[in-house]
N, C-alpha and C positions, 0 to 999 in steps of 0.2 A: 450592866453595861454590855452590847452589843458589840464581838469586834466581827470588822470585814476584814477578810482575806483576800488580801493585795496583791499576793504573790503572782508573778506573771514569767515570760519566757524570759531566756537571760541571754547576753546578744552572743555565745557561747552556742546556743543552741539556735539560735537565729542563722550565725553562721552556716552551722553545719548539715542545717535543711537546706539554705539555699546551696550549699555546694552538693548535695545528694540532688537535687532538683537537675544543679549542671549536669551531673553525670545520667542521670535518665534522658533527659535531652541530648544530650551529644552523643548517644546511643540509639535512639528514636528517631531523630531528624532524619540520617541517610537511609533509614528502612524506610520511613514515608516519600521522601524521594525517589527510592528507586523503585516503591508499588507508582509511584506518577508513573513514573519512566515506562512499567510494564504495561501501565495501563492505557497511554495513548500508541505502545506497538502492538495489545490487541483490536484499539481501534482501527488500527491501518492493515492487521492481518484479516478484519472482517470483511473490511472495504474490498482487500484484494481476492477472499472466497466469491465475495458479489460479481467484483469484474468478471473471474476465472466463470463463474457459473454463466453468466451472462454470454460468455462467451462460446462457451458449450452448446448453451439453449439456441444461439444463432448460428450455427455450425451445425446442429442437429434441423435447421427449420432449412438452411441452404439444402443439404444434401437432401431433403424429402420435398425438395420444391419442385422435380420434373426437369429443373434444366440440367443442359450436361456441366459436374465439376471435374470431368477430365482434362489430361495435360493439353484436349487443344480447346475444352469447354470455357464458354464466356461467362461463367458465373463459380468465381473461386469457392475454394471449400471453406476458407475462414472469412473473417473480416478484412478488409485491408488495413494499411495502419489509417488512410484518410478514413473512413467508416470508424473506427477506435475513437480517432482525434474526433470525431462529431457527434461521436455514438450513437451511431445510425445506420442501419445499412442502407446506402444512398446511389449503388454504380446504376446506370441507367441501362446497364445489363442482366439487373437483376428484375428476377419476376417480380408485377405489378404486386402481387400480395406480398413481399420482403423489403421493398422500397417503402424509407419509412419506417421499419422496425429499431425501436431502440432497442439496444445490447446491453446496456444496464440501465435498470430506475435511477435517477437520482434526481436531487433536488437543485441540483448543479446544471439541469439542463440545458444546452444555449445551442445555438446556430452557429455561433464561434469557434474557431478550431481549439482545440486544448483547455477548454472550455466548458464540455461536455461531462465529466465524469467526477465520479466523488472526489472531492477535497483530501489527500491523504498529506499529515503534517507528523512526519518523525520528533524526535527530539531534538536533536542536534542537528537539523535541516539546515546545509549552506545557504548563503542568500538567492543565489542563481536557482536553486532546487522551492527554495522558500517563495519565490516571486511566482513561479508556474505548478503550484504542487500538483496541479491533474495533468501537467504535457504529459505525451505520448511523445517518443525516441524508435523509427526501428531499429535494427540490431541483427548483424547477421548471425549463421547460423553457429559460428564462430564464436561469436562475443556471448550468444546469449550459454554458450557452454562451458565458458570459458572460467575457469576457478583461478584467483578470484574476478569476479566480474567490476572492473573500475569506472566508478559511475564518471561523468566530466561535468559536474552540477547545475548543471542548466536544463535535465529534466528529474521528473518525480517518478517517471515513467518507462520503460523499454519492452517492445513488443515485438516478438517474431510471429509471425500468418501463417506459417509452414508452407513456405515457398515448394521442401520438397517434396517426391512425390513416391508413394510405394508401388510396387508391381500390378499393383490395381487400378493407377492414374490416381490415387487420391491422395490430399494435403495429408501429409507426416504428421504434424504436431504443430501445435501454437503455444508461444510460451510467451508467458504477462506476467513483468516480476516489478520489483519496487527497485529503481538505479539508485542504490546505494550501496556501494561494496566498497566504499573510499579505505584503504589500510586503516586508515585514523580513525574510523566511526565507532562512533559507542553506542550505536543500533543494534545491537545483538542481545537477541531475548534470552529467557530464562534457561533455556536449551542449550544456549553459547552458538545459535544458529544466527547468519546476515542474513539481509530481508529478500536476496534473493535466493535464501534456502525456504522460504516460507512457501 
């Protein structure tokens, strides 16, 4: 006579996997979370190398254009914040070959102001920040240095041109950071850095 062996798990041990199961999950879930979390603030720290470069490249294409960017020259040494907001450089003081030049690729392209520029969507993005995530804000020389810098969530954006000028007549610096410096953000990377330390 044949016997089969019936023996199977007993609800003893049924228990005690599912609760070993809780505990690996409830261990695992906020580390896959916060690789999300990391990983749409590298998306938005790529976007802003793009802007920054893009921005560079048209600042290097102004000042090799021939016309004068000194303090009483009609053709600035950066972008202005309209030229940002279109991402274009568009003054009709600019030379015929820089008119028309876009400042960053993107697939975001439009004729619309605020419009223009990669899509950046933090994690915790307020709604006013969440409804315009490519505006452009300027920012005087003041705010854009200012630690901390507190965003007022109605843009994604804040851009200084480098209004001022060194001993040589040319723009100082431009600075293009991501307006989120709110005390309460929990936008801060891996670093423990806010997005406008990025």
């Amino acid at each position: 006579m044949l016997r089969l062996n019936n023996k199977g798990f007993t609800l003893i041990e049924l228990i005690i996997v599912i609760i070993l199961l809780g505990l690996i999950s409830a261990t695992a879930i906020p580390y896959y979370l916060n690789i999300q979390k990391e990983a749409k603030i590298a998306v938005v720290k790529g976007k802003l190398a793009a802007i920054r470069g893009g921005l560079e490249l048209a600042h290097a294409k102004i000042l090799t254009s021939g016309v004068s960017t000194g303090p009483t020259g009609n053709n600035p040494d950066w972008p202005t914040l309209e030229e940002l907001q279109y991402n274009e450089l568009r003054l009709n003081t600019r030379p015929a070959a820089l008119i028309g030049l876009r400042i960053v690729r993107s697939d975001f392209y439009s004729t619309e102001q605020n419009k223009a520029l990669p899509l950046c969507n933090l994690p915790d993005q307020p709604p006013g920040m969440s409804a315009s995530p490519s505006g452009v804000s300027g920012k005087s020389m003041t705010d854009a240095l200012a630690i901390i810098r507190v965003a007022d969530e109605s843009t994604g954006w804040a851009y200084y041109p480098g209004n001022e000028r060194d001993s040589a007549g040319r723009g100082v610096d431009a600075i293009f950071y991501v307006n989120d410096d709110r005390p309460s953000t929990d936008n801060i990377d891996s670093a423990d850095k806010r997005p406008s330390e990025w």
